[in-house]
Each structure stands twice: as C-alpha cells, then as structure tokens.
C-alpha positions as CSV (number, residue, x, y, z in Angstrom):
1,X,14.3,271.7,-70.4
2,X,12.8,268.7,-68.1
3,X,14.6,266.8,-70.5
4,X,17.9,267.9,-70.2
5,X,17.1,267.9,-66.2
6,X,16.6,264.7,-65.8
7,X,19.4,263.9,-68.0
8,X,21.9,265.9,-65.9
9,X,20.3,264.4,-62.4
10,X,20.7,260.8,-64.0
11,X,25.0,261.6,-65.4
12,X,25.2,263.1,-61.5
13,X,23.6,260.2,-59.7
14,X,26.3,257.7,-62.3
15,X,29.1,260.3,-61.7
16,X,28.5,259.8,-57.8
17,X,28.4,256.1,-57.7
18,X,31.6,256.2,-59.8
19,X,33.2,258.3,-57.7
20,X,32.4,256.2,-54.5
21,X,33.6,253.3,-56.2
22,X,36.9,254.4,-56.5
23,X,37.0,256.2,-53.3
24,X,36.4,252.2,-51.9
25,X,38.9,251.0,-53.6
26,X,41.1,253.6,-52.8
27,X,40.0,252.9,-49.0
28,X,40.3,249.4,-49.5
29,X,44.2,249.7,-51.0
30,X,45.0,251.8,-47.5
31,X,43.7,249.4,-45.5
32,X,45.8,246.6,-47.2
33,X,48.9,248.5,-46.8
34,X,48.5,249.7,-43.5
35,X,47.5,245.9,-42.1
36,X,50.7,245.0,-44.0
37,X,52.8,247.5,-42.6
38,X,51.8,247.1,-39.6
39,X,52.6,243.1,-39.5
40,X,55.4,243.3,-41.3
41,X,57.1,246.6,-38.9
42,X,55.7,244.0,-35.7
43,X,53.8,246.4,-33.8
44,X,52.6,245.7,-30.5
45,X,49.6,246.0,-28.6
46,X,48.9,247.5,-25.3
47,X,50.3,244.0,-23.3
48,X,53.6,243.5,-25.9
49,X,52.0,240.6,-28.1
50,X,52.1,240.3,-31.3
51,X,48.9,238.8,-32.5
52,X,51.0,237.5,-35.7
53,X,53.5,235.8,-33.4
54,X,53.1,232.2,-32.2
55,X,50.3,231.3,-29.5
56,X,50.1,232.4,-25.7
57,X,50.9,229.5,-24.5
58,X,53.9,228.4,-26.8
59,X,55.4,231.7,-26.3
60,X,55.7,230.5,-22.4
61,X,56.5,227.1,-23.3
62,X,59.4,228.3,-25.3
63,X,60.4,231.1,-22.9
64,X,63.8,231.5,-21.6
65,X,65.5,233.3,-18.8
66,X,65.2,237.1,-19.6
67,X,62.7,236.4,-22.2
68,X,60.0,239.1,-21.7
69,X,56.4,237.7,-20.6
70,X,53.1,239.5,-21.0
71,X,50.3,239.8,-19.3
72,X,48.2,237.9,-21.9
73,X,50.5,235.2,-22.1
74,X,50.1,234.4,-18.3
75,X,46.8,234.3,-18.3
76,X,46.3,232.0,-21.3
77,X,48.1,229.4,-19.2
78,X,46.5,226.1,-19.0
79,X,48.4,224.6,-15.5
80,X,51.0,225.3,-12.7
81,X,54.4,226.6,-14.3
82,X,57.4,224.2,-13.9
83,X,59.7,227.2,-13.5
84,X,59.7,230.8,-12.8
85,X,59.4,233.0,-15.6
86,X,61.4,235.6,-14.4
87,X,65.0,236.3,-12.7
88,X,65.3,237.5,-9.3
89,X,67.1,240.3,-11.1
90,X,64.1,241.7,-13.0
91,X,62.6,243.5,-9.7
92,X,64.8,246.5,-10.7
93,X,62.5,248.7,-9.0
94,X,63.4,247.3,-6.0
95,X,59.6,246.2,-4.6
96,X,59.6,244.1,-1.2
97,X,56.9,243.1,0.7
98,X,57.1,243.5,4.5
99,X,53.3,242.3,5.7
100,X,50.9,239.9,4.4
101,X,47.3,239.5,6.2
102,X,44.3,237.4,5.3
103,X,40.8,237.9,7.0
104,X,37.2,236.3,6.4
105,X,35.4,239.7,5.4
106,X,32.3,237.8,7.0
107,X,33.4,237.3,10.7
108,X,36.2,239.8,10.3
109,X,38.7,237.2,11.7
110,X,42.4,237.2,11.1
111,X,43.8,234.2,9.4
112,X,47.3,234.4,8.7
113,X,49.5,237.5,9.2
114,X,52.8,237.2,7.9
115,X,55.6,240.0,9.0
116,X,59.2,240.5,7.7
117,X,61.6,243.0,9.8
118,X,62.0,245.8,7.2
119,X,64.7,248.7,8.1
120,X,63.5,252.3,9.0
121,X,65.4,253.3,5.6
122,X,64.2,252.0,2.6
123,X,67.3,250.5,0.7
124,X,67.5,250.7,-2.9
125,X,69.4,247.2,-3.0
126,X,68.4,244.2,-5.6
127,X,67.6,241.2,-3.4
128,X,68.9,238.3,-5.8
129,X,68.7,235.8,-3.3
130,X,65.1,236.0,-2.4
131,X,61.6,233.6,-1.4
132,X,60.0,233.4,-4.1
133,X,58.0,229.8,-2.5
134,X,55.9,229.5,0.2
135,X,53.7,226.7,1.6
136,X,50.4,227.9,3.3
137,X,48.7,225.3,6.2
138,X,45.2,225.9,6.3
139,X,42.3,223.9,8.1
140,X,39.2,222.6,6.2
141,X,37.2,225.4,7.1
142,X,39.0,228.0,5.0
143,X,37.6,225.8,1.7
144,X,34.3,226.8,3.2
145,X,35.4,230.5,3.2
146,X,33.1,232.9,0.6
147,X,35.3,236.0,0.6
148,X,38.4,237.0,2.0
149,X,40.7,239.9,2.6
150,X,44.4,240.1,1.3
151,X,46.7,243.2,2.6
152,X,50.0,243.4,1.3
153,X,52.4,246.1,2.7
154,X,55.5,247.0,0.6
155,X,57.9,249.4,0.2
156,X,59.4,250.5,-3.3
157,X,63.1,251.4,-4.8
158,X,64.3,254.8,-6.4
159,X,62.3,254.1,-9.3
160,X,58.5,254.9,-9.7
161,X,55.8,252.4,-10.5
162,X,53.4,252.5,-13.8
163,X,50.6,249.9,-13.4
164,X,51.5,247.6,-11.1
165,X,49.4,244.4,-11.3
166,X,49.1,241.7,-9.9
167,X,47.9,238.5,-11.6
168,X,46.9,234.8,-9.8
169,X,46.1,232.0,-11.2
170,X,45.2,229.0,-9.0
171,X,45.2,224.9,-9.5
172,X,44.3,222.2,-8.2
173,X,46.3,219.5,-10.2
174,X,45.0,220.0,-13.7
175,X,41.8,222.0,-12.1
176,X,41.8,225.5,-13.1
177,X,40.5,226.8,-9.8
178,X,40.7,230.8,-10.2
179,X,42.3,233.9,-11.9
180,X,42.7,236.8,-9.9
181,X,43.7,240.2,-11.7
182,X,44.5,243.3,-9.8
183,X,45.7,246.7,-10.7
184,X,47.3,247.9,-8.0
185,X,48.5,251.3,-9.8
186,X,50.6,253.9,-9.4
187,X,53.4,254.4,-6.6
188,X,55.9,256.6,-5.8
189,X,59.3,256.0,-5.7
190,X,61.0,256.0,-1.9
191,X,57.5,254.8,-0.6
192,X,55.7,252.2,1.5
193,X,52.4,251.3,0.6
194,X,49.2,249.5,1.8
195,X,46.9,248.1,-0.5
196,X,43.8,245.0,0.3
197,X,43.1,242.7,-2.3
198,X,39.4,241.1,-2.0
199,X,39.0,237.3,-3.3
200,X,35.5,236.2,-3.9
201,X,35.8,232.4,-3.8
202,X,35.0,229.8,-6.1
203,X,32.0,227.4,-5.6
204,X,34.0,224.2,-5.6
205,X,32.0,220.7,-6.4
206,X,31.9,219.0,-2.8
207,X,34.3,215.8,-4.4
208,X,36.9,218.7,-5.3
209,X,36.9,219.7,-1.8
210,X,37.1,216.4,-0.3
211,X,40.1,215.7,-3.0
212,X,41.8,219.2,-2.4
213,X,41.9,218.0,2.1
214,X,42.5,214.7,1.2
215,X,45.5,215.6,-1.0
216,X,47.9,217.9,0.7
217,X,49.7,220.8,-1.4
218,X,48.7,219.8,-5.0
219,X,46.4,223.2,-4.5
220,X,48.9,225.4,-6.0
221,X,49.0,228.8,-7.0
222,X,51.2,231.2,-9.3
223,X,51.7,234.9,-8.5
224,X,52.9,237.1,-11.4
225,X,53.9,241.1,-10.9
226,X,53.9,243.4,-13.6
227,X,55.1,247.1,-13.9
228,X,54.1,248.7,-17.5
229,X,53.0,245.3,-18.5
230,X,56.3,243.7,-18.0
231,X,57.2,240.7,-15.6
232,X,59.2,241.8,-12.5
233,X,58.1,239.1,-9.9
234,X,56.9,235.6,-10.1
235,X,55.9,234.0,-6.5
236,X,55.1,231.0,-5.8
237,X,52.9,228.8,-3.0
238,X,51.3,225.6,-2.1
239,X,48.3,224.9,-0.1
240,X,47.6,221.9,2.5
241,X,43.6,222.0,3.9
242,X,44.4,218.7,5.4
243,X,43.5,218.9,9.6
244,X,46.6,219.7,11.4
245,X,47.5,218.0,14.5
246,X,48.5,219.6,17.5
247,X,52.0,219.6,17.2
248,X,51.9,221.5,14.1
249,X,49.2,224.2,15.2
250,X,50.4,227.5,14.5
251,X,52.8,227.1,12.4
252,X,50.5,227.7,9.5
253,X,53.9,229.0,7.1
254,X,56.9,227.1,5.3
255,X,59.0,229.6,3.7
256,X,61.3,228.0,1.2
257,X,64.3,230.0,-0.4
C-alpha cells in the first residue's frame, strides 16, 4: 500500500506539472494574439497615441492643419513650434478668456493684469479671427522671481468641458526652460470660471539670466489647450527682461493678431 501511495503522489505531482505546462502555453498563445490584435485593430491609449505609430516628435513634425495632436506628443517637443498646431476653428466649445493676472506669491504684488471687455451674455460664436500671440515686457527682477500666481478668467460655449488642461512649455532659444501641466477640469457649459495656476520657477545658471536680459524675446513660450485630450487652443508669447526706459513703462503688453 505505501507503495502504490507514493506511486500515485509521484503520477499526480507529473500530471500537475503537465498540466501547468500547457495551461502556459495556452496563456502564452492568448497573449500573442491579443498583443497582435490589439496592434493590428490600432487601439489607443488614454492620450490617442499609438505606441506602434511613428515617434512623438515626428508625428508633430509631420502634422498638418486639422491633424489631431496629443498630449504626449506636445510634451515630447524638443523646441519652440514654428507654427500653430491647431486652427482657430478647433475651439468648438467656444472658450475665451476675459482676465489674466500674475502676482509674486511672496510679496503678494500684482504684476501684469490683462482685461478684455466681455458682454454680459455669453455668446456661443466661434472667434476665427482671434490673438493667438502675445509679447510680455518684464523687468530683470521678475527672472529673480521664485513663485508666482497665474489667474485666468474665462467663459465657456453651449458645450461642456471634460479635462481641460493646460500644457506650457517654455525656451530660451534651444534651452528647455520649463513644462507646466495643469488640469484644470471639469466646466459647465454657459459658465464663467476662475481658476489660479501656481509656477514654481526654475533655478536658472546666472550666464542664462544674463543671456535671457541681454537678448530680448528669444524667451519664448508655447501654450497648448486640451479638452478630452484633444488640441483646441494653441497660444503663443514672447518675453523681453531687458530694462525698459521710461517711455515704454507701463506698457508691459504687445498683442499681436
């Protein structure tokens, strides 16, 4: 009988390891298909880029008007975009921003507050025709800045928005400065809404500051606005540090169409 036991324990323990075998391979086959299918049906991930496609940043170098852009793409970005990626005409849900402040969150001091005359009724019109640059005048001292406060007031079309974020990248020529991601959220449709962005800024090597004064409006930033991870907006600016004479004092703005 001990015999026989240990001869039915032993065909169990071979029958098991059998049995796993092909239950790997078996796993193994699945996984093959399904990584197949799922390349060869081109399923996306959560930003709408295929990781079997062509590279971030050729799929921006390559992009065309109404080509869709992603979030990843954007951020992958090793300069200043020649172009804008998007049309005027892809802010179908009608988003337009009526304030924007900057403070030192240190002294509490107002920098810069831009407004724009918005009407009491918020229109649902597509504005086709609107800024999309800006050039900023700042003095010396702002590059000495360690954090600041950004509000942006906006209203918003018929249309609601899913995740809207905001993503910044800043250069200085070639210089990566900063990326700046926000999710700004969820907002209702028919509504106006506040929201302050805080920017912790970079510790810049004293010869990049003295190069960034010395060398008006090659600081330049990109600003890209997504709603359910799809391009809608794509501002852009240009910074001067450079010491501003009298003449030009308080005119800290250049709004370009």
């Amino acid at each position: 009988m001990e015999c026989d036991e240990e001869d039915q324990i032993q065909f169990d323990d071979e029958d098991f390891q059998t049995q796993n075998k092909e239950d790997q391979q078996e796993q193994a086959e699945e996984e093959e298909e399904n990584g197949e299918m799922m390349i060869d049906g081109g399923l996306e991930d959560w930003d709408q880029f295929n990781s079997a496609g062509p590279s971030l940043v050729e799929a921006v170098a390559e992009w065309s008007p109404g080509g869709p852009v992603a979030p990843q793409q954007v951020l992958q970005l090793d300069g200043y975009t020649k172009n804008y990626l998007c049309l005027p005409e892809d802010n179908i849900y009608n988003v337009s921003f009526s304030r924007f402040k900057i403070r030192d969150l240190d002294s509490g001091a107002v920098i810069l507050d831009i407004k724009k005359h918005q009407p009491t009724e918020i229109q649902d019109i597509i504005d086709c025709d609107p800024n999309r640059f800006i050039q900023y005048h700042f003095s010396p001292a702002f590059l000495a800045l360690r954090e600041i406060g950004a509000t942006l007031e906006f209203t918003v079309g018929s249309k609601a928005l899913n995740c809207f974020r905001l993503i910044e990248r800043h250069f200085f020529k070639n210089l990566l400065l900063k990326t700046f991601d926000f999710e700004i959220g969820f907002c209702i449709p028919h509504s106006r809404n506040t929201c302050e962005h805080i920017y912790c800024l970079p510790d810049l090597e004293p010869h990049v500051v003295e190069d960034m004064i010395a060398n008006p409006f090659e600081t330049r930033s990109d600003s890209f606005y997504f709603v359910n991870n799809k391009l809608i907006m794509h501002h852009k600016a240009e910074y001067s540090f450079a010491a501003q004479t009298d003449a030009s004092r308080g005119n800290n703005v250049n709004s370009v169409g």
